[in-house]
C-alpha positions in Angstrom: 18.2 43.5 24.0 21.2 43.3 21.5 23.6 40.3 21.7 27.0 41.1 21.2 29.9 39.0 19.8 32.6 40.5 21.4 34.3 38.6 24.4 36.2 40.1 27.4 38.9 38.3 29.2 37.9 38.5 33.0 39.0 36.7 36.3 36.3 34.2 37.9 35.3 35.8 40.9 35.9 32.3 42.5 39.0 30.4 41.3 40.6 33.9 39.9 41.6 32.1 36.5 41.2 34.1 33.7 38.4 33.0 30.9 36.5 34.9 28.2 32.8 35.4 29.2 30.4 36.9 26.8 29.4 40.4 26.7 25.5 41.3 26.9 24.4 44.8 25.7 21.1 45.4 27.9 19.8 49.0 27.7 22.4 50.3 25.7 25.1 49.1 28.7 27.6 45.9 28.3 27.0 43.6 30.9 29.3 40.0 31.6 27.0 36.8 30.8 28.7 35.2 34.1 31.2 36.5 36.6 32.4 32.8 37.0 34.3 30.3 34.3 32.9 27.2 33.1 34.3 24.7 35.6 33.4 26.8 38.6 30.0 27.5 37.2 29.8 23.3 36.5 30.9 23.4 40.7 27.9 25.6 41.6 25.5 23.7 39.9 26.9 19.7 41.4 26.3 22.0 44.8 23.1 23.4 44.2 21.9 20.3 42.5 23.6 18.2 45.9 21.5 20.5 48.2 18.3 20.2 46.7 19.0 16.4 46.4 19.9 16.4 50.4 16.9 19.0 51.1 14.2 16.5 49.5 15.5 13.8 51.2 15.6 15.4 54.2 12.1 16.2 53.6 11.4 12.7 53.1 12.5 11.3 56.2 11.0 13.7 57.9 7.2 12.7 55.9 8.8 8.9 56.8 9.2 9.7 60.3 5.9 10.7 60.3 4.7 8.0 58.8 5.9 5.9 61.6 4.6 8.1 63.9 1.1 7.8 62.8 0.7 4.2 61.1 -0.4 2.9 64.3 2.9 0.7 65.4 3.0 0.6 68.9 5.4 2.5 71.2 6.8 -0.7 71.7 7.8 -1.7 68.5 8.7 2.4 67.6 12.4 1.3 67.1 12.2 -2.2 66.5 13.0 -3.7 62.8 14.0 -6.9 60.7 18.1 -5.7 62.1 16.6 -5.7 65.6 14.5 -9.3 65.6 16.2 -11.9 67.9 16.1 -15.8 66.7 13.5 -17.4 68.5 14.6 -20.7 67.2 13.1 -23.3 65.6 11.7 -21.5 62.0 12.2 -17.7 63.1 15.0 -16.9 60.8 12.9 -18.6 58.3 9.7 -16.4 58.8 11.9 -13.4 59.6 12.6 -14.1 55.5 9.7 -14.4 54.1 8.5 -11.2 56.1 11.5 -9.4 54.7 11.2 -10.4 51.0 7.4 -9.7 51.4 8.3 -6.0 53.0 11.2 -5.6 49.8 9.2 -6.9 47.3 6.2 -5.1 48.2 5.4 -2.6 45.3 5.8 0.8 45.3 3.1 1.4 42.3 0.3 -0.9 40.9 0.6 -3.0 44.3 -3.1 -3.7 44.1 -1.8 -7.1 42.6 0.5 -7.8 45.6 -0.4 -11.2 47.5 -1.6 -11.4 51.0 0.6 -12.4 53.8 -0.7 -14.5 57.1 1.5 -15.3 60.1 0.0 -17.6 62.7 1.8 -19.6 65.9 -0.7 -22.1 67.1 -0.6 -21.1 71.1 2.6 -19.7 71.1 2.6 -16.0 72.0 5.5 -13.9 71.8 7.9 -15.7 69.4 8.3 -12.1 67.2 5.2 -12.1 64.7 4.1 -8.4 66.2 8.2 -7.5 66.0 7.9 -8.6 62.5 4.2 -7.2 61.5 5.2 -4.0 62.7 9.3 -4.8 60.5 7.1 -5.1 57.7 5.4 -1.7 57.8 8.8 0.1 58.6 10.2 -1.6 56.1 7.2 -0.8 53.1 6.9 3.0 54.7 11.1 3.3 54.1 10.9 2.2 50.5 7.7 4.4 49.7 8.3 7.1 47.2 4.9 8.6 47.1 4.5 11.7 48.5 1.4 12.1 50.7 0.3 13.7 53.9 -0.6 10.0 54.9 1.0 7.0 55.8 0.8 4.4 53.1 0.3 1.6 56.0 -2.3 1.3 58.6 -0.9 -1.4 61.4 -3.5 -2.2 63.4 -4.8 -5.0 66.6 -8.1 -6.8 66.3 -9.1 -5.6 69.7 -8.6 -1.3 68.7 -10.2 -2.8 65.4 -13.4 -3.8 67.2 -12.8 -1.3 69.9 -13.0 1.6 67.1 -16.3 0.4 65.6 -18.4 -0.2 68.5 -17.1 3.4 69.6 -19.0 4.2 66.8 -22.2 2.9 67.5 -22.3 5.6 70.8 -22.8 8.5 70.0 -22.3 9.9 73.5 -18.9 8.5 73.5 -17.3 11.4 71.7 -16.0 10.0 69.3 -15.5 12.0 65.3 -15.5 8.7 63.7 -17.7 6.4 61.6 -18.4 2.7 60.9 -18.4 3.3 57.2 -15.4 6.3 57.8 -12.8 3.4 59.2 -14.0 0.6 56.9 -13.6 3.2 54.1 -9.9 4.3 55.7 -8.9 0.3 56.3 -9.9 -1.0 52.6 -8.3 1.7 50.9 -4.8 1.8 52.5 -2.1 0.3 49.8 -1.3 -1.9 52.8 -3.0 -3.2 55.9 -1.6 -5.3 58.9 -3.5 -6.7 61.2 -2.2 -7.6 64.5 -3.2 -10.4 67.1 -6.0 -12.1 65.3 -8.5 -13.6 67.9 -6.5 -13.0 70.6 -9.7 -11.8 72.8 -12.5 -14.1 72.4 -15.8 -12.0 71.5 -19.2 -12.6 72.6 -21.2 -11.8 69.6 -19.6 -13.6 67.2 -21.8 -12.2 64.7 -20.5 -8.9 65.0 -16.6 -10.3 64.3 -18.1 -12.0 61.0 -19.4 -8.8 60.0 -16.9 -6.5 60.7 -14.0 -8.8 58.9 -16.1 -9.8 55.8 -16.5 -6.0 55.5 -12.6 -5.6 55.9 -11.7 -8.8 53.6 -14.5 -7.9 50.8 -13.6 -4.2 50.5 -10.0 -5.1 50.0 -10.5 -8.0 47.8 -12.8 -6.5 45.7 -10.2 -3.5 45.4 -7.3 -6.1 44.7 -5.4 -5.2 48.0 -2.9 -7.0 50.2 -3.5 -7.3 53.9 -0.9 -8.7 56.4 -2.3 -10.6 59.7 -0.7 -12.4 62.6 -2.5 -14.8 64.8 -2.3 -17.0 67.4 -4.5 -19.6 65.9 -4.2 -22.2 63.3 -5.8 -21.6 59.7 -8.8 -23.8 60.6 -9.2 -21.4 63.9 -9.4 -18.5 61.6 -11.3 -19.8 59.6 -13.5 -20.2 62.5 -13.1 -17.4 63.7 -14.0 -15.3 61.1 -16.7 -17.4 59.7 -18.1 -19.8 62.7 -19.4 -22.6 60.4 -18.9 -23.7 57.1 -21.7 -21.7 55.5 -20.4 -18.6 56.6 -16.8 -18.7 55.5 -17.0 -16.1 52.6 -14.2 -14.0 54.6 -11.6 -16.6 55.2 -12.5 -18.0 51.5 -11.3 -14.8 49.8 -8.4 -14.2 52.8 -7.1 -18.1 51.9 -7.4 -17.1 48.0 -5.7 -14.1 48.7 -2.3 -15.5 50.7 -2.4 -17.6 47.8 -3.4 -20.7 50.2 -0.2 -20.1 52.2 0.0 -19.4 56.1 3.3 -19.3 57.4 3.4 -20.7 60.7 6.6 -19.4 63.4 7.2 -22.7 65.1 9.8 -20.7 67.6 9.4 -20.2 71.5 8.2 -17.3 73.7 11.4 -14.4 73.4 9.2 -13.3 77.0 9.7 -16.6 78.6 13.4 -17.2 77.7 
């Protein structure tokens, strides 16, 4: 293929201005180098550029949606978000911040470092800590940038928690999954929520000591945050998790990993208003 110096004087195909394009000799034939001039060309590639921008985003919400979709939020909560939460008085604006700042700061690479966050309302129920468990995972899952076939949160109850792995231990039950399969899935998620802590009371409390010192272990050891809500005071936690105070090893590495902060949402029930 021979270059040629020569230059023709042509009309852009698009704006009709005239420019000089230069002339390619390919198989002994001259051929124009671009049928267009410079500042249409410059055009066509800000469009094509803007359409592959708007077709990965696109593509993006459409992972994000899915996300959402499959992270476990409740139908419930599908639409709901930090724009949509309602001031339960008292501190709810308050914790509605904290919840918010945790979901903007959370980050978006090496987040194994991230703190822990624990909501609790001593009695109250219904003052907005689901509203804003489930906020916090919309809001983590809209900032995410990584792209993967899964979500990057797992929200979750305690109840489907417990319900899951004693599913497990029948095999008759149908079910495809594990004990080791969803402690495996729940410690390795870059973030985990966990809804409505001790909200059922459960008979063998030995069982609820095992399965959240597997949970709280695997993600400490891996240096990951988890996010729970509760209707109990620290001290009930602690109890609950651990029934006496030599066999607290799961609350002692949750308190070390909120950083010896639960935030408590003083506010009343949005139900009984």
């Amino acid at each position: 293929m021979n270059v040629s110096d020569a230059k023709k004087k042509i009309n852009c195909v698009d704006c009709g201005k005239e420019f000089e394009s230069l002339v390619i000799t390919l198989m002994n034939k001259p051929r124009i180098l671009s049928p267009y001039c410079f500042a249409c060309r410059d055009k066509r590639r800000e469009e094509y550029e803007k359409q592959e921008r708007e077709a990965i985003e696109k593509e993006r919400m459409t992972l994000r949606d899915s996300w959402i979709s499959t992270c476990g939020i409740p139908r419930r909560f599908a639409n709901q978000s930090f724009e949509t939460f309602e001031n339960r008085g008292d501190n709810t604006i308050k914790i509605k911040r904290v919840c918010e700042e945790y979901a903007e700061q959370f980050p978006l690479a090496r987040y194994q470092t991230y703190q822990s966050l624990g909501l609790f309302s001593k009695g109250i129920w219904g003052n907005g800590k689901s509203h804003l468990a489930c906020s916090i995972a919309r809001r983590v899952i809209e900032r995410w940038v990584v792209w993967s076939p899964n979500s990057p949160v797992i929200y979750i109850t305690e109840p489907l928690m417990f319900r899951r792995i004693r599913a497990t231990f029948n095999r008759s039950g149908g079910t495809q999954e594990t004990e080791n399969g969803i402690y495996s899935e729940l410690a390795n998620i870059p973030l985990l929520i966990v809804d409505d802590v001790g909200k059922e009371e459960v008979a063998d409390a030995r069982f609820v000591q095992r399965v959240w010192f597997n949970v709280i272990n695997e993600r400490y050891d891996n240096m990951l945050p988890i996010v729970i809500t509760a209707n109990l005071s620290p001290d009930e936690i602690a109890s609950h998790l651990g029934s006496s105070r030599n066999n607290e090893a799961a609350f002692d590495r949750l308190y070390e990993m909120v950083n010896g902060i639960f935030w408590e949402n003083t506010g009343g029930s949005y139900r009984r208003k």
